[in-house]
LOFI-689548 format. One line per 8 residues: for each residue x, z, y of C-alpha. Coordinates in steps of 0.1 Angstrom, whole numbers, plus 2048, in hexadecimal, padded with zeros to 3 digits. Example, Ala and Ser with C-alpha at 12.3 -4.5 7.8 and 13.67 -1.06 7.14 Angstrom:
REM residues 2
87B/84E/7D3 | 889/847/7F5
***
This chain:
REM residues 306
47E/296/696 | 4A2/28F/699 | 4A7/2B0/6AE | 493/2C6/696 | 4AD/2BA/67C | 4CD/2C2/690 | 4BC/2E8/696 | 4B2/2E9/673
4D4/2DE/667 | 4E2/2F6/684 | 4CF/310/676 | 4D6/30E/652 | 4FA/310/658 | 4F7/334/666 | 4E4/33F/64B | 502/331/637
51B/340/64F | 50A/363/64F | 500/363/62A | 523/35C/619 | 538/372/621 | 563/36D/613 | 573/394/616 | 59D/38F/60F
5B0/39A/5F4 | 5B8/3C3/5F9 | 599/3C3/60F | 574/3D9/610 | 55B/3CF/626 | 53D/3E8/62E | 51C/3D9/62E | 4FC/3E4/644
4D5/3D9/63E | 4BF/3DE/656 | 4D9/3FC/666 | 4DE/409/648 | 4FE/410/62E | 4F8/3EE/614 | 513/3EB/601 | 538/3E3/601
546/3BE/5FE | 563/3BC/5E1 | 57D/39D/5E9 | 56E/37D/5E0 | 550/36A/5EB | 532/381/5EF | 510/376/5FE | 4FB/386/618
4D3/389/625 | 4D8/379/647 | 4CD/38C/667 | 4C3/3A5/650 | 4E8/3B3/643 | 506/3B5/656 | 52D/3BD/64F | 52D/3DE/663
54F/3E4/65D | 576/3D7/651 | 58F/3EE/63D | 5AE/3E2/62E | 5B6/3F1/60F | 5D9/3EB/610 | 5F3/40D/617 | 5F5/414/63A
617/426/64E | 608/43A/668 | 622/443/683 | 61B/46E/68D | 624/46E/6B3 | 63E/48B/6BA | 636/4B1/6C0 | 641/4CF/6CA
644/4E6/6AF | 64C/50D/6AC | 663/51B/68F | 65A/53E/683 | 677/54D/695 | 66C/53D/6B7 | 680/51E/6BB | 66F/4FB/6C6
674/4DE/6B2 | 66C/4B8/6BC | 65B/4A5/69F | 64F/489/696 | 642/478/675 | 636/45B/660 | 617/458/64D | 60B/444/634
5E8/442/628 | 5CC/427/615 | 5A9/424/619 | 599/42E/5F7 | 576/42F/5FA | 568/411/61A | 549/427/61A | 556/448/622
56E/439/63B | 553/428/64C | 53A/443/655 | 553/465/649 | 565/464/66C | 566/450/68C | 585/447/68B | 597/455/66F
5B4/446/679 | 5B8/461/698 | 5A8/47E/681 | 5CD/478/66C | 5E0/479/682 | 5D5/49A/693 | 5D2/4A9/673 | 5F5/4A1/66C
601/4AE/68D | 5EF/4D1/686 | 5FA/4D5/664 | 61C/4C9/66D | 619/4E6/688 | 60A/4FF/66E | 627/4FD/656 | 644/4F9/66B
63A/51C/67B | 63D/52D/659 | 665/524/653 | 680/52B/667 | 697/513/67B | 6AB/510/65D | 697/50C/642 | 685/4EE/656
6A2/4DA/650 | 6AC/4E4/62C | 683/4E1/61F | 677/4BE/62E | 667/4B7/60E | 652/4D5/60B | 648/4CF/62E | 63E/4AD/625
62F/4B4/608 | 61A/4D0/617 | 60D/4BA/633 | 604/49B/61A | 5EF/4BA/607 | 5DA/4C4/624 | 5D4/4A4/635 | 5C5/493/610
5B1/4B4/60C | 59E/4A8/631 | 5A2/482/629 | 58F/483/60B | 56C/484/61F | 57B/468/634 | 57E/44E/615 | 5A8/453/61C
5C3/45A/605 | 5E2/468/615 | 600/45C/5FE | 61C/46F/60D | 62B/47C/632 | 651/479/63E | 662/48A/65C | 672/46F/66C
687/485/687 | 68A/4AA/689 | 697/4B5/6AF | 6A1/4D8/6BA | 6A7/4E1/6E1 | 6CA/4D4/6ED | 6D8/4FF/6E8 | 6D0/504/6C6
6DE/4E0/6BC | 6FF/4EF/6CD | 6FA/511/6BB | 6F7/4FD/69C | 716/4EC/6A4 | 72B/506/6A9 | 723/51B/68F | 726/4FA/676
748/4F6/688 | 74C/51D/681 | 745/51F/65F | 75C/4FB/657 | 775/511/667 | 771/52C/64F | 76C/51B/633 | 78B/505/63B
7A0/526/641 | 794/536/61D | 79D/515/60E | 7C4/517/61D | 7C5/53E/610 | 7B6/531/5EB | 7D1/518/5EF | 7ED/535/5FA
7DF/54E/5E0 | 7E0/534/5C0 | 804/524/5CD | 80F/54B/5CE | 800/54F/5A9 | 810/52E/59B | 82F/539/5A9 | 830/55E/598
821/54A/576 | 83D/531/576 | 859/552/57E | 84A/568/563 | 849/549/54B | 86A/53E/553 | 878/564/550 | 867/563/52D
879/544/520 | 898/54F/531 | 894/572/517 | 887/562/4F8 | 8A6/545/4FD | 8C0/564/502 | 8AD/575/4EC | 8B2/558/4CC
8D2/555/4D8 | 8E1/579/4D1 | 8CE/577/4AD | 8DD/554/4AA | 8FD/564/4B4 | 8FB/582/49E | 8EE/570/47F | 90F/558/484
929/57B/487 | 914/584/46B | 91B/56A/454 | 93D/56A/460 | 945/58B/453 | 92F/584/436 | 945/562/42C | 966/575/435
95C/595/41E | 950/57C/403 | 973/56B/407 | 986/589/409 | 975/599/3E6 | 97B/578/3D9 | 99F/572/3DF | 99F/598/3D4
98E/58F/3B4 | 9A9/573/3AE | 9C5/587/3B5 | 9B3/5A8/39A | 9B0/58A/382 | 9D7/57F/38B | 9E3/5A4/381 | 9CD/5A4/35E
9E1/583/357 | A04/583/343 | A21/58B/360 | A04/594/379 | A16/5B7/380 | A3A/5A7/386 | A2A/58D/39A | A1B/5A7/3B0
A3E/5BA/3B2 | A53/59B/3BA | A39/595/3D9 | A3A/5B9/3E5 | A60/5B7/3E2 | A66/599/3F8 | A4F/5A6/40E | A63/5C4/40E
A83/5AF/412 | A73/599/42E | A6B/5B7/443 | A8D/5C9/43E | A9E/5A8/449 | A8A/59E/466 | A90/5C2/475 | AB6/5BB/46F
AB9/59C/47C | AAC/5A7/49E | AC7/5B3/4B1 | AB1/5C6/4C9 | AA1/5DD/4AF | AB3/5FB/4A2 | AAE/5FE/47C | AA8/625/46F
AB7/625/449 | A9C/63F/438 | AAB/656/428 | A9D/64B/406 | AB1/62C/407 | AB7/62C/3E3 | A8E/623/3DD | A8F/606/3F5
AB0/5F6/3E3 | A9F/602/3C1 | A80/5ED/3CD | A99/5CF/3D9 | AAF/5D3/3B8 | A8E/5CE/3A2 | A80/5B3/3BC | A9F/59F/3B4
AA0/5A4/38F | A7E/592/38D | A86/578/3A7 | AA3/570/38A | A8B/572/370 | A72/55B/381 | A8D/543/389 | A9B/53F/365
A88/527/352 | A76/537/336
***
């Protein structure tokens, strides 16, 4: 009896062992009964028919990298490139994935190799380098169209390394060496071109100020002659005015006599006094000693006291 117990206890505990069933956290587990598609096992506890259902198969749910082993592709203008890529995928549906390939695993990857293939051969050496997006995004767009009868979503596809032959990486070098070259030498003739204009700018500027300062000056210079002459015509008309109003006045005319007179009797004696001149008597002597009689007549009559 004791033995019947221990096989009895043996065998309840793998009825417990097959019945209850604990799938992980980001997990799906495919159930069969009887050989069949059951069900599939969300995370948690979950309880099977023993010897009668069975876990048939394991998928993680969890974003997978996929690493896309390198190739050999052709450009559209005939040039072999080396690539390689990264994939990265997640079981969406534990069904599909289960019985919609054998190994869909293997069925991504060569579908990423061919499309990879497919779209490099459309663009030139080039453009491969300058559209790595578009080739990324077109090879993430073919592989999810195929993956979806797989239960896989393809998130997204990056070209880790892009590898011409060694002969067109030294092409590529020397024309990038090339066209730094030129670029370099059109920056130096910019540079000679704009120093050249910056130099004619700051002559013609400096020409223009050099004008417009000669140019203020001579106005400056003829507005000052001008109000030279102006103050020395304003003085002259009014020391004329003074002497017209001296005349008008009581004695003005004797006054005017006596000055011409000593003027007269300056010059004479001046001209006498220098023994190097020659003095020529005019012949109407008897005006100038008229004109020195009257001068002294009213230089007497200025000196008496009135």
């Amino acid at each position: 009896m004791q033995e019947i117990g221990i096989v009895i206890f043996v065998i309840a505990i793998i009825f417990v062992v097959r019945a209850l069933k604990v799938v992980p956290q980001q997990h799906a587990w495919v159930v069969e009964r009887l050989g069949r598609f059951h069900a599939t096992l969300t995370p948690g506890l979950n309880i099977l028919v023993p010897f009668i259902d069975r876990v048939a198969y394991k998928h993680s749910l969890k974003e997978i990298p996929l690493d896309v082993p390198s190739q050999i592709c052709i450009t559209r203008d005939n040039t072999q490139l080396s690539v390689d890529g990264i994939l990265y995928f997640q079981v969406t549906d534990a069904m599909r994935a289960s019985y919609g390939s054998s190994n869909y695993v293997v069925a991504i990857t060569q579908l990423a190799q061919t499309t990879l293939r497919s779209v490099i051969g459309k663009l030139e050496l080039d453009k491969t380098f300058e559209e790595r997006d578009i080739i990324n995004a077109q090879v993430v767009q073919a592989i999810d169209e195929a993956a979806l009868n797989w239960g896989v979503k393809v998130l997204r596809y990056e070209i880790k390394d892009l590898t011409p032959p060694k002969e067109i990486l030294h092409a590529m070098q020397a024309q990038i060496t090339a066209e730094r070259e030129k670029r370099a030498l059109i920056a130096a003739s910019e540079g000679r071109r704009q120093e050249q204009i910056n130099i004619a700018t700051g002559e013609r500027e400096a020409f223009i100020a050099r004008s417009e300062g000669e140019k203020q000056a001579e106005i400056n210079k003829a507005q000052g002659q001008a109000a030279a002459i102006l103050a020395v015509a304003e003085a002259s008309a009014e020391a004329i005015r003074k002497v017209a109003d001296s005349i008008r006045q009581p004695g003005g005319e004797q006054a005017v006599q006596l000055r011409v007179a000593e003027r007269a009797v300056d010059a004479f004696s001046k001209v006498a006094a220098d023994a190097t001149t020659t003095l020529i008597v005019p012949s109407g002597m008897e005006n100038v000693s008229t004109l020195i009689a009257s001068a002294m007549k009213m230089v007497q009559a200025a000196r008496q006291p009135s």
